[in-house]
C-alpha positions in Angstrom: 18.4 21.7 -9.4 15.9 23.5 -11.7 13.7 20.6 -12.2 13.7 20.1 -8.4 12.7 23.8 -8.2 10.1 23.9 -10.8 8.4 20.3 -8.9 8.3 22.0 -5.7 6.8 25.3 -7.1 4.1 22.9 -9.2 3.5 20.9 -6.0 2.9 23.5 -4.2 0.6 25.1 -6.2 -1.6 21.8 -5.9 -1.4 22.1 -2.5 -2.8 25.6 -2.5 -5.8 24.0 -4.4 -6.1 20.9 -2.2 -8.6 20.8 1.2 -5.6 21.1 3.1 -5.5 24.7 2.8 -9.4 25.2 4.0 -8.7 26.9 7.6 -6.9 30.0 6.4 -8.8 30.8 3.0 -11.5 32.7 4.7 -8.3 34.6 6.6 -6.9 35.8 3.1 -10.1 36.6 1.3 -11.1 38.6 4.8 -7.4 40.1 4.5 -7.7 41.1 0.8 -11.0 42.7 1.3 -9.9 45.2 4.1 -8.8 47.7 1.8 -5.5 49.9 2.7 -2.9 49.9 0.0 -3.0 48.0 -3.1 -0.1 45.8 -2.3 -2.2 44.4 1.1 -2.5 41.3 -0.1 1.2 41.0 -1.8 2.3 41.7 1.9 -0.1 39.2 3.5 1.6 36.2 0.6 5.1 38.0 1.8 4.5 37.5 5.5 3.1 33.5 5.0 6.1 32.9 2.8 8.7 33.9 4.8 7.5 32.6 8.0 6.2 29.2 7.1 9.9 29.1 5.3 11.9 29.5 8.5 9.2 27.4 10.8 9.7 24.6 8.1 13.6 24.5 8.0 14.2 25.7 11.5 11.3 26.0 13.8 12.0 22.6 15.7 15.5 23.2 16.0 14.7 27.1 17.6 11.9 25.5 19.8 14.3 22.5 21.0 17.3 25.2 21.8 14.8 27.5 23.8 13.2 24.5 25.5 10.1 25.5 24.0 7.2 22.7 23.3 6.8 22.1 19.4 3.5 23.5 19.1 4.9 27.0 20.7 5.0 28.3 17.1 1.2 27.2 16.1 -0.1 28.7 19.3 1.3 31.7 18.6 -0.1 32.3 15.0 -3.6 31.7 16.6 -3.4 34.5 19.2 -1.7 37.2 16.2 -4.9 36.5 14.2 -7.1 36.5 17.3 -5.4 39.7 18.2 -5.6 41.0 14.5 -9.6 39.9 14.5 -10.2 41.7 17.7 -8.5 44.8 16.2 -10.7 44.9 13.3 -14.1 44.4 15.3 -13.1 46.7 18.2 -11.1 50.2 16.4 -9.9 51.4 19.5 -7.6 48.6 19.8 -6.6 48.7 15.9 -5.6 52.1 16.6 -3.1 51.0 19.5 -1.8 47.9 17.1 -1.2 50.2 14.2 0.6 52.8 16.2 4.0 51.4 16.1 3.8 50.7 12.1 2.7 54.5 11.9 5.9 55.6 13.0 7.7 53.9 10.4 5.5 54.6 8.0 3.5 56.3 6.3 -0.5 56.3 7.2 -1.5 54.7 3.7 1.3 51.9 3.9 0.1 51.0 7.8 -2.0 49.0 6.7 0.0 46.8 4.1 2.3 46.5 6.8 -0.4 44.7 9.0 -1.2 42.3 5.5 2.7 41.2 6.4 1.7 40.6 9.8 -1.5 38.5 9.2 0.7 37.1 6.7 3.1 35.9 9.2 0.4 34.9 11.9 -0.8 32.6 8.6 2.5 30.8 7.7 3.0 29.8 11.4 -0.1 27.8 11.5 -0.1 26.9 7.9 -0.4 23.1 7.7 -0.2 21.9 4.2 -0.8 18.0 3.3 2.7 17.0 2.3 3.9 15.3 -0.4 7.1 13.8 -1.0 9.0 17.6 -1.6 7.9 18.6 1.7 8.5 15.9 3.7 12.1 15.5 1.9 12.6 19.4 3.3 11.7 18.3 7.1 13.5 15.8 7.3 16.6 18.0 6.3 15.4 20.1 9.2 14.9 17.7 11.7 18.8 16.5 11.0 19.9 19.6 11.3 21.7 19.8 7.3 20.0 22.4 6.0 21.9 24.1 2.9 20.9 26.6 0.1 18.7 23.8 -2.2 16.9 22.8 1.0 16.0 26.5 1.2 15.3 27.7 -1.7 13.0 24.3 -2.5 11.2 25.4 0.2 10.4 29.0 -0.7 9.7 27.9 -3.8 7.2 25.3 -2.4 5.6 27.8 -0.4 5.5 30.5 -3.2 3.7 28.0 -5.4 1.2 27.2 -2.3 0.8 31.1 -2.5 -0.5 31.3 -5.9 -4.0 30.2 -5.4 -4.6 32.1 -2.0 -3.0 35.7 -3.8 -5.7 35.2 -6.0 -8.6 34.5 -3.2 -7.4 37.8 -2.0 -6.8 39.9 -4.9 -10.7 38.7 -6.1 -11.8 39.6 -2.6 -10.1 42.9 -3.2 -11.8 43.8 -6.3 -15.4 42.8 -5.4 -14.7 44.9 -2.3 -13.7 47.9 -5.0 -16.6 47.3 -7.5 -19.0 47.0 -5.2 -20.2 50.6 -3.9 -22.8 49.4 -1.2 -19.4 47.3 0.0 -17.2 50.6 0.1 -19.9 52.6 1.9 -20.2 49.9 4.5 -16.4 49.7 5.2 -16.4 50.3 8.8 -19.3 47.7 8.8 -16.7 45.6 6.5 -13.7 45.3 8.4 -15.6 44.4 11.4 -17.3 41.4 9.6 -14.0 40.6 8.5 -12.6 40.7 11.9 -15.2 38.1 13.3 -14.1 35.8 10.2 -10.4 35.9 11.3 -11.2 35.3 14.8 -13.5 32.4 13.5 -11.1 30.8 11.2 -8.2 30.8 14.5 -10.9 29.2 16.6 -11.3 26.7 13.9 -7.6 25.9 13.7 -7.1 25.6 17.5 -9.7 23.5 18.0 -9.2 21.6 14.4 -13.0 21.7 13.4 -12.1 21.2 9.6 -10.0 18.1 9.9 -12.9 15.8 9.2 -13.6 17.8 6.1 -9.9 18.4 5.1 -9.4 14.6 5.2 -12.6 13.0 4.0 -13.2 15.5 0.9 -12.2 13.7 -2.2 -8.7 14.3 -3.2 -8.7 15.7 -6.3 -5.4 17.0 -6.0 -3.6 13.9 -5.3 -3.4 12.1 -8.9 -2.0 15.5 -10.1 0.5 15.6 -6.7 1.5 12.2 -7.4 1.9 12.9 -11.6 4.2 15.9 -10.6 5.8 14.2 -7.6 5.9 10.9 -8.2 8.6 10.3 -11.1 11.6 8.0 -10.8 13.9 11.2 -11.7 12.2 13.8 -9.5 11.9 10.9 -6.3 15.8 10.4 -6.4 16.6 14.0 -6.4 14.2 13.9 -3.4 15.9 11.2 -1.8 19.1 12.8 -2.5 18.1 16.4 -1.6 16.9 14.2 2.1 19.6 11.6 2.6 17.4 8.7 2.7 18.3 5.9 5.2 19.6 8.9 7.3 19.7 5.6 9.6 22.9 4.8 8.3 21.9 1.0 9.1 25.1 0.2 6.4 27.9 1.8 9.0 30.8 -0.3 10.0 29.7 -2.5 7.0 26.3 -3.8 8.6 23.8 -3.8 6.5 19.8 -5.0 7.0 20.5 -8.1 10.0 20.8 -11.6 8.0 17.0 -13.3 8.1 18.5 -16.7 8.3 20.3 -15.9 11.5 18.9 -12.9 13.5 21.0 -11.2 16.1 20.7 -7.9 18.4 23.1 -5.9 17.0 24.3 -1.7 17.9 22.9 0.3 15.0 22.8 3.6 17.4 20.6 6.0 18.8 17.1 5.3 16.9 16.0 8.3 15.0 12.5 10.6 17.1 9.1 9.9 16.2 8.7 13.1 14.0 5.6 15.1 13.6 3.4 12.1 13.7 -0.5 13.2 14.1 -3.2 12.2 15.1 -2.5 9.4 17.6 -5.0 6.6 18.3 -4.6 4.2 21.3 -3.3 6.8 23.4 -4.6 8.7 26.6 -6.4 11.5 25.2 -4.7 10.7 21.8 -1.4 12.5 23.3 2.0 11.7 21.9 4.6 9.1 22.4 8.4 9.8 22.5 10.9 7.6 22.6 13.0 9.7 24.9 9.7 9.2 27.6 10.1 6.0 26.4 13.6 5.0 28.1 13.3 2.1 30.4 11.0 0.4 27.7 11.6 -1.8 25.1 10.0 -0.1 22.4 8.7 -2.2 18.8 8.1 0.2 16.1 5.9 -1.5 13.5 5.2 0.7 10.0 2.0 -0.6 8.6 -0.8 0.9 6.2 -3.9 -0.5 7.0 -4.8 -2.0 3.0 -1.5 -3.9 3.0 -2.5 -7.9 3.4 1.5 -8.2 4.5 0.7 -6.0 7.5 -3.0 -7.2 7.9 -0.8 -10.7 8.5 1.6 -9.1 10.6 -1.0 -7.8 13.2 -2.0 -10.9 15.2 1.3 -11.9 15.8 2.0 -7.6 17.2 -1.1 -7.5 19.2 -0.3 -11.0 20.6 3.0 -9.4 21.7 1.4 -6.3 23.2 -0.9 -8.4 25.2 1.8 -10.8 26.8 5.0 -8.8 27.0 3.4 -5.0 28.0 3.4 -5.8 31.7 6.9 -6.4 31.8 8.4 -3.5 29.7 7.3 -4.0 26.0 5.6 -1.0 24.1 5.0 -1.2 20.4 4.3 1.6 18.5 2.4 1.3 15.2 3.6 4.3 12.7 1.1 4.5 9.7 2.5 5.5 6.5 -0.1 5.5 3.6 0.3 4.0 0.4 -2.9 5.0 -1.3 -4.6 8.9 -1.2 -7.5 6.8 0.9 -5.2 6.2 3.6 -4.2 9.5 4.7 -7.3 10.3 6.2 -7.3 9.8 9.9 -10.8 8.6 9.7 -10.3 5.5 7.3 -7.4 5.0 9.2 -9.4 5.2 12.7 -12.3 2.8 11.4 -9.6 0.2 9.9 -7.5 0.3 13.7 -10.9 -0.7 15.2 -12.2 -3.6 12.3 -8.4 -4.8 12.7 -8.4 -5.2 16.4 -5.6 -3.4 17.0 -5.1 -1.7 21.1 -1.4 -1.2 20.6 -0.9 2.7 20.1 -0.7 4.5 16.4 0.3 7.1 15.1 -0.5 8.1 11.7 2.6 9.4 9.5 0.7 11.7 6.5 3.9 13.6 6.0 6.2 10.5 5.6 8.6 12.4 7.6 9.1 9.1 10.5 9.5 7.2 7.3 12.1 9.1 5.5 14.0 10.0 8.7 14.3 5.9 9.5 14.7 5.1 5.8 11.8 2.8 5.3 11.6 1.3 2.2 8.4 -1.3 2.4 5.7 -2.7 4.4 6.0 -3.9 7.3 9.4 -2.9 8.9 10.1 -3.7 12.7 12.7 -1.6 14.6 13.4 -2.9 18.3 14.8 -0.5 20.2 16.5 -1.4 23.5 15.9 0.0 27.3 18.3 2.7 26.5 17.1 4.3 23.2 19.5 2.3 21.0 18.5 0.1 17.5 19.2 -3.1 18.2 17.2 -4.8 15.2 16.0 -4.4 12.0 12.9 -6.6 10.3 12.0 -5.4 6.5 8.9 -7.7 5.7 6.8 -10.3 7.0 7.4 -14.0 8.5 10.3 -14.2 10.5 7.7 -13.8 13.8 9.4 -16.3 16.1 12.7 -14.9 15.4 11.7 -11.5 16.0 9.7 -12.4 19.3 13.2 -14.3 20.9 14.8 -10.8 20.5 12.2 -9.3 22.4 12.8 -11.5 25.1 16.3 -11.5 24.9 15.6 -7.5 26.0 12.9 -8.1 28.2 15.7 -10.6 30.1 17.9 -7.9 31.2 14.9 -6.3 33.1 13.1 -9.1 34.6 14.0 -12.5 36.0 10.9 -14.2 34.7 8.7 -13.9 31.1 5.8 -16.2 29.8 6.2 -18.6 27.8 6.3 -17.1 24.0 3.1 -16.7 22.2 1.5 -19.4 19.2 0.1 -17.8 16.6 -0.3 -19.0 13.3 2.0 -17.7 10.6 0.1 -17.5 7.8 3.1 -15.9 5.4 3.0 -17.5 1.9 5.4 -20.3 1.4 4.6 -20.5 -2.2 5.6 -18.7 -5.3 2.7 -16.4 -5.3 1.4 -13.7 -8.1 3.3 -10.6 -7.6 1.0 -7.7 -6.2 -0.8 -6.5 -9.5 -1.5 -2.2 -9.3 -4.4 -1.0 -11.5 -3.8 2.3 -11.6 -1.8 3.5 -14.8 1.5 5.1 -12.8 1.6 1.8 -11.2 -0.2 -1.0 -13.9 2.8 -3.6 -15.2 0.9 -6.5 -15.6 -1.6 -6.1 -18.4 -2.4 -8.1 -21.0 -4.5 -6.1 -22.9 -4.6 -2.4 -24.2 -2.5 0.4 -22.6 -4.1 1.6 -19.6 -3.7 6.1 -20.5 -3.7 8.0 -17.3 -6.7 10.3 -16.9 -8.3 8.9 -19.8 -12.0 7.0 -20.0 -11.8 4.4 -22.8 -13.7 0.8 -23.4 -11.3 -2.0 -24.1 -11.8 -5.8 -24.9 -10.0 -8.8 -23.3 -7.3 -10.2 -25.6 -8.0 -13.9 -26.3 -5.1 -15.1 -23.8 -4.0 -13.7 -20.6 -0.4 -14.8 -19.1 0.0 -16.5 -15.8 -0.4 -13.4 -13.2 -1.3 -10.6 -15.7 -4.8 -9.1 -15.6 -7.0 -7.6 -18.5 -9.7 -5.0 -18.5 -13.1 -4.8 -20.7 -15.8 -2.3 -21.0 -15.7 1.1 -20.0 -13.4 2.3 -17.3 -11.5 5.4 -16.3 -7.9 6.1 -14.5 -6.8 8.6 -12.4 -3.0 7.0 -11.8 -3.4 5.4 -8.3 -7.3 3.2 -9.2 -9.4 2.0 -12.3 -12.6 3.5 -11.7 -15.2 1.1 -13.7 -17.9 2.7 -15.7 -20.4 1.1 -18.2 -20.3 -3.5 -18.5 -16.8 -2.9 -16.6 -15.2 -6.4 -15.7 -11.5 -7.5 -14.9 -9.8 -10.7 -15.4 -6.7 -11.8 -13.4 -4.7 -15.2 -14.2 -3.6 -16.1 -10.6 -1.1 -18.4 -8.7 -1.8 -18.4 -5.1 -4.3 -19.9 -2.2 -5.8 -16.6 -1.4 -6.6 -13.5 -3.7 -7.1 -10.3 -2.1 -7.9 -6.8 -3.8 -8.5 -3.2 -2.6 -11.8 -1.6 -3.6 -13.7 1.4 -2.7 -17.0 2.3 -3.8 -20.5 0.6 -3.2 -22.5 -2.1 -5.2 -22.4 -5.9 -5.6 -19.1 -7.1 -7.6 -19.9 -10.7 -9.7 -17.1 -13.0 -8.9 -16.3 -16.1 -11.6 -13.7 -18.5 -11.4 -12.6 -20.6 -14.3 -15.8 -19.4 -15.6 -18.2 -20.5 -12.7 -19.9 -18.5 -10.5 -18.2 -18.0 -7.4 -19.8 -15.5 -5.3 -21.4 -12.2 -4.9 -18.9 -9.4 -2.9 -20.3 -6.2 -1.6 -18.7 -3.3 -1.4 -19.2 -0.4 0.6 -18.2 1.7 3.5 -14.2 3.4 3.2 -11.8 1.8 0.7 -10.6 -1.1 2.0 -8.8 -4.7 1.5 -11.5 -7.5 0.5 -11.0 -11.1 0.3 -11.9 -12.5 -3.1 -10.9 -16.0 -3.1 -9.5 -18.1 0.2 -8.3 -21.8 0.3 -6.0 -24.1 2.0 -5.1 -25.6 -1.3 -2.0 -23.3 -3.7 -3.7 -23.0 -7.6 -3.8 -22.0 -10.8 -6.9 -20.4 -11.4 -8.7 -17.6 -13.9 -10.6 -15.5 -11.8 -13.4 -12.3 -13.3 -14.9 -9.6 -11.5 -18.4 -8.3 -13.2 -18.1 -4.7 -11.6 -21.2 -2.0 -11.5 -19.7 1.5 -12.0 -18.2 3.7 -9.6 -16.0 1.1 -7.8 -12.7 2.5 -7.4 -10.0 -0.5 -8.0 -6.3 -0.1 -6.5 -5.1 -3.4 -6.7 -4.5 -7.4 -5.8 -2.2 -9.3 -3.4 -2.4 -12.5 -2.9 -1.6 -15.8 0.2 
């Protein structure tokens, strides 16, 4: 329990440094500078705290009980800072605000008492990126088990996201102090300060930051992922969420049997939680499955770098296309693998180059995940006409299968179908190279010198690499989840397969040799993507070497 506690307060502390937090920073160095007791800004972290605390554990289930949408809560944090903003440029109305605190207190607290308000107008549209602790939290919410260690993980998680924004207010607090031209202007002050709250809730509402939240570099993640990321900390996670919440092992069922696939009664399928943006949608509005009854709903979770669901999307879109008309909707939930992939716009520009017109909707907060106990990429669930699993598909291949039990459901709603689609299946029969991870929290399969997170350091290629084991030389650095190549940076990878893929980011021309011959010249640009190295109808052995200017970001290699 302690080491869960200190994780969540660590993680959130990154969080309180990541772009994430961007809307409401101006709000709390606006709030810190307003003067009014010392303790202001104490009361605005108290107010934050405690609501984004009870919103997180129980705000769904309060909203669901009242019949109240799910984005009652966020609305309402915009109109207390608009209201607080408006009191600060207009005085008048400050003075009919304050007047209830005054009674309860005295003048000099009343204003520490409206830093707990603004506080509380904060945490309910607080929208931190979440890791693994937070997501573990919500999805202790959204099944209603909420006990003392989901609590106080999440105050502690909060507290920690505190940290950094106490100090943009405190700092904003003492220039405002030091500062004499600022404390003779203090009318002046509080005004500018209310047109800087009223601007940051008219950025939330309308999201204006979201393209800079998501596309800034994340320099918090390696550090999220070295805190979050351990085998010991993830299992108190899972244990803290009860993964596979499904509960696909009741009755002694387990995952369906590959080599003979049936429709089988796994219950009611767990909600589509708090999955944002949507793409592929009317006006990008949500899907529910509970709208959804009637349908036979596919739920496909992807991430757009994975060659495994890059093989899986011809045969999903060629479902779509044939079987919407009579009842089929399939529902693509994006969980991301790498930092890259939680940014709606990489995942936007990858949903176009893919071809994909089935709906998605992007799953940053791996709450859909966790709450359906996902373990790998792709996973099918088919859900019947009535809401209820029915089947079950962990990996790719077993198309033609899957597609007869989509039929089997469409049956019961329609007298006729079209004949079932022909596309290719293009899953590996072969023993291929296992996928290869080149950043150090990930990196097995090296044959040379230990790859050291965080650290830039030149290395050599040993004089034999293993069959499907790579090896670095020159100059490259690590940040956990890439190899970032610097100075005469080149990688060698010993393969068994007929294609060779690998995720890059970056821009410049990578040198491609095999068994020592040129191959060909790959350019990389644009967002971090999945590239095609090497493609071939014929399985092989074969030494392949990338020649790699720097500043490519390397994440790893699969392989067909």
């Amino acid at each position: 329990m302690a080491i869960l506690l200190v994780v969540a307060l660590l993680a959130g502390v990154v969080t309180g440094l990541s772009p994430c937090v961007l809307p409401v920073v101006p709000v709390f160095a606006a709030g810190g500078a307003m003067g009014g007791s010392r303790w202001r800004p104490v009361g605005i972290i108290a107010g934050m705290v405690l609501t984004f605390s009870i919103v997180t554990l129980a705000g769904s289930s309060l909203l669901s009980f009242l019949g109240l949408p799910q984005d009652f809560l966020r609305d309402l944090g915009i109109a207390v800072l608009f209201v607080l903003g408006a009191s600060l440029i207009f005085p008048q109305l400050g003075y009919l605000i304050e007047k209830p605190f005054a009674r309860l207190a005295p003048q000099h607290e009343t204003r520490s008492r409206n830093g707990i308000l603004l506080g509380a107008g904060l945490g309910l549209v607080f929208v931190p990126c979440a890791g693994p602790v937070l997501a573990a939290v919500t999805v202790v919410s959204a099944t209603h088990k909420v006990g003392l260690q989901a609590i106080v993980v999440t105050i502690c998680y909060a507290l920690g996201a505190a940290v950094p924004l106490l100090v943009v207010a405190y700092l904003s607090r003492r220039a405002m102090s030091r500062v004499r031209s600022l404390r003779r202007g203090a009318p002046r002050l509080r005004q500018a300060a209310g047109v800087l709250i009223v601007a940051s809730a008219a950025v939330i509402l309308f999201g204006s930051l979201q393209s800079l939240q998501t596309d800034l570099p994340g320099y918090a993640t390696a550090l999220d992922s070295r805190i979050e990321g351990s085998g010991s900390v993830a299992a108190k996670l899972r244990k803290l969420s009860g993964e596979h919440t499904l509960g696909l092992a009741k009755d002694g069922q387990g995952l369906p049997d590959r080599s003979n696939p049936v429709l089988t009664d796994y219950g009611t399928a767990p909600r589509l939680l708090k999955l944002s943006p949507w793409l592929n949608t009317p006006g990008g509005r949500p899907l529910s499955l509970g709208a959804l009854k009637g349908k036979v709903v596919l739920v496909d979770f992807w991430t757009y770098s994975c060659i495994n669901c890059e093989r899986t999307i011809p045969h999903l879109e060629a479902w779509y296309r044939r079987y919407s008309p009579y009842g089929l909707v399939i529902i693509g939930v994006h969980t991301p693998e790498f930092p890259f992939e939680r940014a709606p716009g990489n995942v936007r520009r990858a949903v176009k180059s893919l071809g994909i017109t089935y709906p998605v909707g992007i799953d940053d907060t791996f709450l859909t995940w966790l709450t359906y106990g996902t373990t790998q990429w792709p996973t099918e669930y088919l859900i019947d006409q009535a809401g209820q699993l029915r089947y079950v598909e962990a990996g790719e291949g077993n198309y033609s299968e899957t597609e007869s039990l989509i039929r089997d459901l469409l049956a019961a709603t329609n007298s006729w179908l079209p004949p079932p689609t022909d596309v290719l299946n293009r899953t590996p029969t072969e023993t291929t190279t296992p996928e290869i991870y080149l950043g150090s929290f990930g990196l097995q399969f090296n044959a040379g010198p230990t790859v050291i997170y965080g650290k830039t350091a030149t290395y050599t290629f040993p004089l034999e690499i293993p069959l499907d084991y790579i090896a670095f030389q020159g100059t490259w650095a690590n940040n956990g989840n890439a190899a970032i190549s610097r100075a005469r940076a080149a990688l060698r990878l010993y393969f068994q397969a007929k294609d060779v893929y690998m995720v890059l980011g970056g821009q410049g021309k990578i040198h491609l040799l095999l068994d020592g011959r040129p191959l060909a010249t790959l350019e990389v640009s644009g967002y971090p993507k999945n590239y095609t190295l090497i493609t071939g109808s014929t399985f092989r052995k074969g030494l392949l070497q990338l020649e790699l200017p720097p500043g490519i970001s390397a994440y790893d290699f699969t392989f067909g």
